[in-house]
C-alpha positions in Angstrom: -17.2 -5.2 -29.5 -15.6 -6.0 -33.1 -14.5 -8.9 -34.4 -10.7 -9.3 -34.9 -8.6 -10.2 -37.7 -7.8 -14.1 -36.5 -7.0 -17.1 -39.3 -9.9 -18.7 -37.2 -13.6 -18.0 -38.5 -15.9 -15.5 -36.4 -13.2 -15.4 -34.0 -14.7 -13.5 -30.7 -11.6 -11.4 -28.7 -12.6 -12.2 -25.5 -10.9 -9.2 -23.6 -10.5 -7.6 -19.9 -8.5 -4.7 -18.1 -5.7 -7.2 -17.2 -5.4 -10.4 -20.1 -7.0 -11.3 -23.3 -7.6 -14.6 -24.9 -8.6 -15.7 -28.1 -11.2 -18.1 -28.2 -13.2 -19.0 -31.8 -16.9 -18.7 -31.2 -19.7 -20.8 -34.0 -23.1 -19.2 -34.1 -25.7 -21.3 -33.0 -29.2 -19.7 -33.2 -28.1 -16.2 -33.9 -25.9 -16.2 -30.8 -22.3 -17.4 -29.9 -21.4 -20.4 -28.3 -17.7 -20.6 -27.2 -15.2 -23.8 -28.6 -13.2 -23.1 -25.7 -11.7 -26.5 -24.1 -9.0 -26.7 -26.7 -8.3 -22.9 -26.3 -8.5 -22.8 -22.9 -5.9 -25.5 -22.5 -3.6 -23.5 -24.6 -4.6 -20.1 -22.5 -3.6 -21.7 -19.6 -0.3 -23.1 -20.7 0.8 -19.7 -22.1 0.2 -18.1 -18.7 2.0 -21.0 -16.8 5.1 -19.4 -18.4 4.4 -16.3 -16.6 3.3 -17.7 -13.2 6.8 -20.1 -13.5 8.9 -16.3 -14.0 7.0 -14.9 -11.1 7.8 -17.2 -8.9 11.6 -17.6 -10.0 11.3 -13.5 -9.8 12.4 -13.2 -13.1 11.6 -10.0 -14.1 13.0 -9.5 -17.6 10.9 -12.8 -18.7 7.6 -11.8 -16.8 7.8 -8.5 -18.6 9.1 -9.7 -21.9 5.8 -12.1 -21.6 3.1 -9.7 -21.1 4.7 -7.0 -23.8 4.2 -9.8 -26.3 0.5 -10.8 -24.4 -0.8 -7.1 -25.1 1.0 -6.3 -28.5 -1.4 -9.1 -29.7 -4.3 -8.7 -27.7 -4.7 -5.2 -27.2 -7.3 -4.4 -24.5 -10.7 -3.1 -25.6 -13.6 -3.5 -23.3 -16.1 -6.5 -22.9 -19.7 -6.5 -24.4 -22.3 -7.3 -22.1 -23.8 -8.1 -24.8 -21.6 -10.9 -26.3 -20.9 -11.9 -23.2 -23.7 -13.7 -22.7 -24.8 -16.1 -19.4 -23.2 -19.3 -20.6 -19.8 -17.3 -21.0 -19.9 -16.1 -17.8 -20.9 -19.4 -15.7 -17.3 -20.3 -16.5 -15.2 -16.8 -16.5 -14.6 -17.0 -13.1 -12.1 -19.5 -13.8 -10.0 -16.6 -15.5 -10.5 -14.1 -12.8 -7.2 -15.2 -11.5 -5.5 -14.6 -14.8 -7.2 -10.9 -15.2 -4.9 -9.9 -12.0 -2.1 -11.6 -12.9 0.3 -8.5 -14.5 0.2 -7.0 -11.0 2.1 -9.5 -10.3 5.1 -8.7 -12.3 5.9 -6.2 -9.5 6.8 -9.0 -7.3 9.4 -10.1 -9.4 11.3 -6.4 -8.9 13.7 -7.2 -5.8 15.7 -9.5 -7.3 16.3 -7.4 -10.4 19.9 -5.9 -11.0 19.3 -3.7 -13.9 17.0 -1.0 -12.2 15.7 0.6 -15.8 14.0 -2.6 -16.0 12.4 -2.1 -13.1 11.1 1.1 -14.0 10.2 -0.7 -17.2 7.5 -2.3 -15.2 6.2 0.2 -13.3 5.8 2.4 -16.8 4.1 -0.9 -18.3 1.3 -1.1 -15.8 1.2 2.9 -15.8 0.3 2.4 -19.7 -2.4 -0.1 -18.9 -4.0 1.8 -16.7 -3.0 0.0 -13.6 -1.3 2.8 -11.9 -3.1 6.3 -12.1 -1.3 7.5 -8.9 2.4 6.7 -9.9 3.6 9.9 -9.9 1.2 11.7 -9.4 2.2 14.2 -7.0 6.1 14.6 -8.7 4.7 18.0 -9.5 4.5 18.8 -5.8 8.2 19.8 -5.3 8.0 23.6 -7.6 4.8 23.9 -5.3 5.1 26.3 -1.7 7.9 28.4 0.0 10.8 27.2 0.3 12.2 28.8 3.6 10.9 26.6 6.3 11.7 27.7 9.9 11.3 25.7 12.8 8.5 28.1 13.6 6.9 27.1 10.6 7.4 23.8 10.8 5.5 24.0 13.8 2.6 25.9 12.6 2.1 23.7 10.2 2.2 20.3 11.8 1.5 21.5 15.4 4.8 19.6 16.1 8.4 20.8 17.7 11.3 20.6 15.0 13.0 18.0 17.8 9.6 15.4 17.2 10.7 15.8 13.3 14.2 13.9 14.0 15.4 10.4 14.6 16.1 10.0 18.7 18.8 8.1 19.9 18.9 5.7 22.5 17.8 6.5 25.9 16.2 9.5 24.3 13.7 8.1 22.5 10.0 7.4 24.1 10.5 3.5 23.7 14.0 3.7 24.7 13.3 5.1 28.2 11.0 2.9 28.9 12.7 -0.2 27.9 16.0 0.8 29.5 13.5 1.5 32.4 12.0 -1.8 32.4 15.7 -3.6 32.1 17.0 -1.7 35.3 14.0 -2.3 37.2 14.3 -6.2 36.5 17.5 -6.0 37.5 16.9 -4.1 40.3 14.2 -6.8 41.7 16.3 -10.1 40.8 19.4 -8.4 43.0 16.6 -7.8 45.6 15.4 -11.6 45.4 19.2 -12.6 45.8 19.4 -13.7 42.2 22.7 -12.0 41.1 23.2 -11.6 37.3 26.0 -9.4 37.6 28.5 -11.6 36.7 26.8 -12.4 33.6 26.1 -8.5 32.8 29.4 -7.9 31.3 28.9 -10.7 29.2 25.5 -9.9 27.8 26.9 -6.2 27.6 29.6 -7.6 25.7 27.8 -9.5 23.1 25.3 -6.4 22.8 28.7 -4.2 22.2 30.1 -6.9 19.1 26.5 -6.7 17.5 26.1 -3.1 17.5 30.0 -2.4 16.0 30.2 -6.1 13.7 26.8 -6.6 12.5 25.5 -3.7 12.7 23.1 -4.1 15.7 21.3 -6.7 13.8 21.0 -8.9 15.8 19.3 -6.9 18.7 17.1 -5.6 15.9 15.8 -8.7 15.0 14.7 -9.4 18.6 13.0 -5.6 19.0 11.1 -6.2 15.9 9.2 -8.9 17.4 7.7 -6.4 20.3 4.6 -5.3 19.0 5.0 -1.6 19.2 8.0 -1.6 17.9 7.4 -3.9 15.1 4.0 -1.2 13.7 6.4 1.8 14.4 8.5 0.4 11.5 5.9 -0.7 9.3 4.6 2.7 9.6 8.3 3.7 9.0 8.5 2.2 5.8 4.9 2.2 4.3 5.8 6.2 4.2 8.9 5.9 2.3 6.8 3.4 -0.5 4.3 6.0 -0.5 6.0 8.9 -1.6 8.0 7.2 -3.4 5.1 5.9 -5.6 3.6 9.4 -5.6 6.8 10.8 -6.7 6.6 8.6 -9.3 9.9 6.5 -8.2 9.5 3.0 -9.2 10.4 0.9 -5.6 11.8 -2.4 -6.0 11.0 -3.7 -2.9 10.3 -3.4 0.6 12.5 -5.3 3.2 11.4 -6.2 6.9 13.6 -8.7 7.8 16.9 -7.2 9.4 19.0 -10.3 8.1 17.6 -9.5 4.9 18.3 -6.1 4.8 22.0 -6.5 6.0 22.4 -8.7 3.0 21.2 -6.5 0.8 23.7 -3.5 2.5 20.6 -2.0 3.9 21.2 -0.6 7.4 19.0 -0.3 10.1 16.6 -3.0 10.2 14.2 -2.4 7.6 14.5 -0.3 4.2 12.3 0.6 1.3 14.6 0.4 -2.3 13.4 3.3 -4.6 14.7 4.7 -8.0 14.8 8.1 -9.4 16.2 7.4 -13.1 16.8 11.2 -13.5 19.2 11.4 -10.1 20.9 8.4 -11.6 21.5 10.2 -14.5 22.3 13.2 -13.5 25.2 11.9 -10.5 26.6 9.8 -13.4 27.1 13.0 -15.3 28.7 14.5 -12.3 25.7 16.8 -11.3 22.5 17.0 -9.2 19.3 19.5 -10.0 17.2 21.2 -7.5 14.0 19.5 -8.8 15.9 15.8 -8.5 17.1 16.0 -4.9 13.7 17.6 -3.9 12.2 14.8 -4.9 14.9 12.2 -3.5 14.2 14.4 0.1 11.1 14.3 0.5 11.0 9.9 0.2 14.2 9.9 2.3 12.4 12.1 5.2 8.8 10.1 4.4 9.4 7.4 7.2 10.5 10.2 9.8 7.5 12.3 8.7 4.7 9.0 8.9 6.3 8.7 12.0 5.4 12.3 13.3 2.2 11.7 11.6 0.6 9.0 13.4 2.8 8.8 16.8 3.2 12.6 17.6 7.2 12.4 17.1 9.7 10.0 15.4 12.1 7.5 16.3 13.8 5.9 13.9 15.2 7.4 10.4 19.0 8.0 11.3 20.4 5.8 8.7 17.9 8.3 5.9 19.4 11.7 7.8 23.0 9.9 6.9 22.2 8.8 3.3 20.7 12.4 2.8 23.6 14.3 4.5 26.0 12.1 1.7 23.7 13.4 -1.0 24.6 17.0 0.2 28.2 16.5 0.1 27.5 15.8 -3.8 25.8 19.3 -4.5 28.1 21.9 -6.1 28.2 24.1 -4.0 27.5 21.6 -1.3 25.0 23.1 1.2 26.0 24.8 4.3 24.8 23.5 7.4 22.1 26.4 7.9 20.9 24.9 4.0 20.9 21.3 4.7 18.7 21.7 8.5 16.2 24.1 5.7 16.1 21.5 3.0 15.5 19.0 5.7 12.6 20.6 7.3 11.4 21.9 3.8 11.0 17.9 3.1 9.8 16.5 6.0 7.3 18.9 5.9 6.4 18.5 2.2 6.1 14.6 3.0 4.0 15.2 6.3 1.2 17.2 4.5 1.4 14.9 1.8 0.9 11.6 3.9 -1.7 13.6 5.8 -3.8 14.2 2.9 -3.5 10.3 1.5 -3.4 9.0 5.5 -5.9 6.5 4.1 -3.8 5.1 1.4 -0.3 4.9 4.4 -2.5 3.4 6.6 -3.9 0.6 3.7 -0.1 -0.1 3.1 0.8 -0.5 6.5 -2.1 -3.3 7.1 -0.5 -4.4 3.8 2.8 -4.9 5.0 1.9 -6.3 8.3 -0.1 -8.7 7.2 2.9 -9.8 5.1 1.5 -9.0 1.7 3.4 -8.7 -1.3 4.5 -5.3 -2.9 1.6 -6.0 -5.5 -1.0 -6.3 -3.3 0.5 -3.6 -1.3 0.3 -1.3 -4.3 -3.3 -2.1 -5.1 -4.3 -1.5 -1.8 -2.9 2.2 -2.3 -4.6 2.5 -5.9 -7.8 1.0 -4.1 -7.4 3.7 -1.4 -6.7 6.7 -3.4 -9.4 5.8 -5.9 -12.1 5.9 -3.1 -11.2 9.2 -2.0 -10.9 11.0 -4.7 
């Protein structure tokens, strides 16, 4: 390790992978011996400012601080050598601060201005922190592109109908839920409890939700049944995952159903993803091949996880909507025969592509259930592609 430049004499650059601090060093019998209780103070109160826009999920000033951290400190890599024992009885107390520009990525879901939020994830990308970011956005010039059913099927072992969202009564869970409510009915009219007359009225309430609030409300309750509840984190922890192998920054990933209805998201859950060139290219009036590929294959990701680890999917509607209103946008738009082909063409591309990486979906589903952050979340893929490769 060299010396750096510093006003302060035989300054040592104490550096890491994730922060750097200065901290002036006196030689005492050939070896250093850190003056660092001033310094550290000093360390500490600069990263305050950080941990303080973090947790007001300020992104502009959490990024703004670690640009101006790294264009001083640049990182180069620790001597063992220089390091010595004494220095490293206390550089645990900075092991905290080494993780800390993950971190930035928790600030994203409150950002408006979604360049900044690509900003971010093309910050860490530079550092080093995210080797799999788009690594796979190469995959959509890759294989045919006329995908029958029959091809489909070969190729995931799977019927076309286990590839699309089910509607109620339809649906596995559905049957036997709708099952299990007119069976309990069935057995409180048998024990002379009559809830007929208060039928219409629970019917009625279940009507106003699904029309007014978008069946909220009923989704709120389903998410706390257990099933249902890992069918969605396995849902969504598909759509982050291509996303972030696409190389499309997400800004966040919401659970809550409340939360997602205030954020315009329907359904009860939703992943928010950018693709700067789509952006780009509707606001000039115009969509390329390569661009809605890519925005394809994360809109079909949940319905393809789905498939993946249940044998057949569920939910998705509201991502078959958004992608039909995509379609609409094309010029020409696609025929119908076009749109079913592009839609099997992506699902499948997802499928194989969350089948190779199960490890890393299945890391960010205990991720999200265990109510992680999208940081941790994405380390935990990093972590999980880095082990298999």
């Amino acid at each position: 390790m060299a010396l750096s430049a510093s006003p302060f004499p035989k300054t040592l650059l104490l550096s890491h992978q994730k922060c750097c601090f200065l901290f002036p060093q006196t030689p005492v019998q050939g070896k250093f011996k850190p003056l660092r209780t001033k310094y550290l103070a000093r360390a500490l109160k600069e990263w305050q400012e950080y941990e303080d826009a973090v947790k007001r999920k300020d992104l502009a000033r959490a990024l703004r601080f670690l640009k101006n951290k790294n264009d001083k400190n640049p990182i180069e890599p620790l001597s063992d050598s220089l390091m010595g024992e004494s220095n490293r009885a206390w550089l645990p107390e900075f092991v905290g601060g080494f993780d800390r520009d993950w971190e930035v990525l928790d600030t994203c879901l409150n950002a408006d201005d979604l360049k900044l939020v690509a900003s971010a994830y093309k910050f860490l990308q530079n550092r080093g922190f995210l080797p799999s970011f788009g690594k796979f956005s190469g995959i959509v010039l890759e294989g045919p592109r006329d995908v029958t059913p029959t091809v489909l099927k070969s190729s995931t072992g799977l019927e076309a109908s286990k590839l699309s969202p089910k509607k109620w009564g339809v649906s596995g869970s559905s049957r036997v839920a709708l099952a299990a409510f007119l069976g309990g009915t069935s057995f409180l009219l048998s024990q002379g409890i009559d809830i007929r007359p208060n039928l219409a009225v629970v019917l009625g309430l279940a009507f106003v939700d699904a029309i007014f609030l978008g069946g909220v409300c009923l989704a709120q309750i389903s998410s706390y049944w257990p099933p249902y509840k890992r069918r969605i984190l396995v849902h969504e922890a598909g759509h982050l995952l291509i996303a972030y192998l696409m190389g499309c920054p997400i800004r966040g990933v919401i659970l809550d159903p409340i939360v997602a209805m205030q954020m315009g998201i329907q359904g009860q859950a939703g992943t928010q993803f950018w693709d700067e060139k789509m952006n780009n290219e509707l606001a000039e009036g115009r969509l390329s091949g390569t661009a809605f590929d890519r925005y394809s294959m994360v809109l079909f990701a949940g319905i393809a996880a789905e498939a993946l680890i249940y044998g057949e999917a569920e939910g998705g509607e509201n991502d078959e909507n958004l992608f039909r209103s995509i379609c609409v946008l094309l010029q020409p738009p696609l025929s119908i025969a076009q749109m079913s082909n592009q839609a099997r063409w992506a699902v499948l591309q997802s499928y194989n592509l969350l089948k190779w990486h199960k490890h890393a979906h299945l890391e960010a589903v205990k991720a999200l259930e265990s109510g992680s952050s999208l940081s941790v979340v994405i380390r935990r893929i990093e972590e999980a592609m880095s082990s298999s490769t």
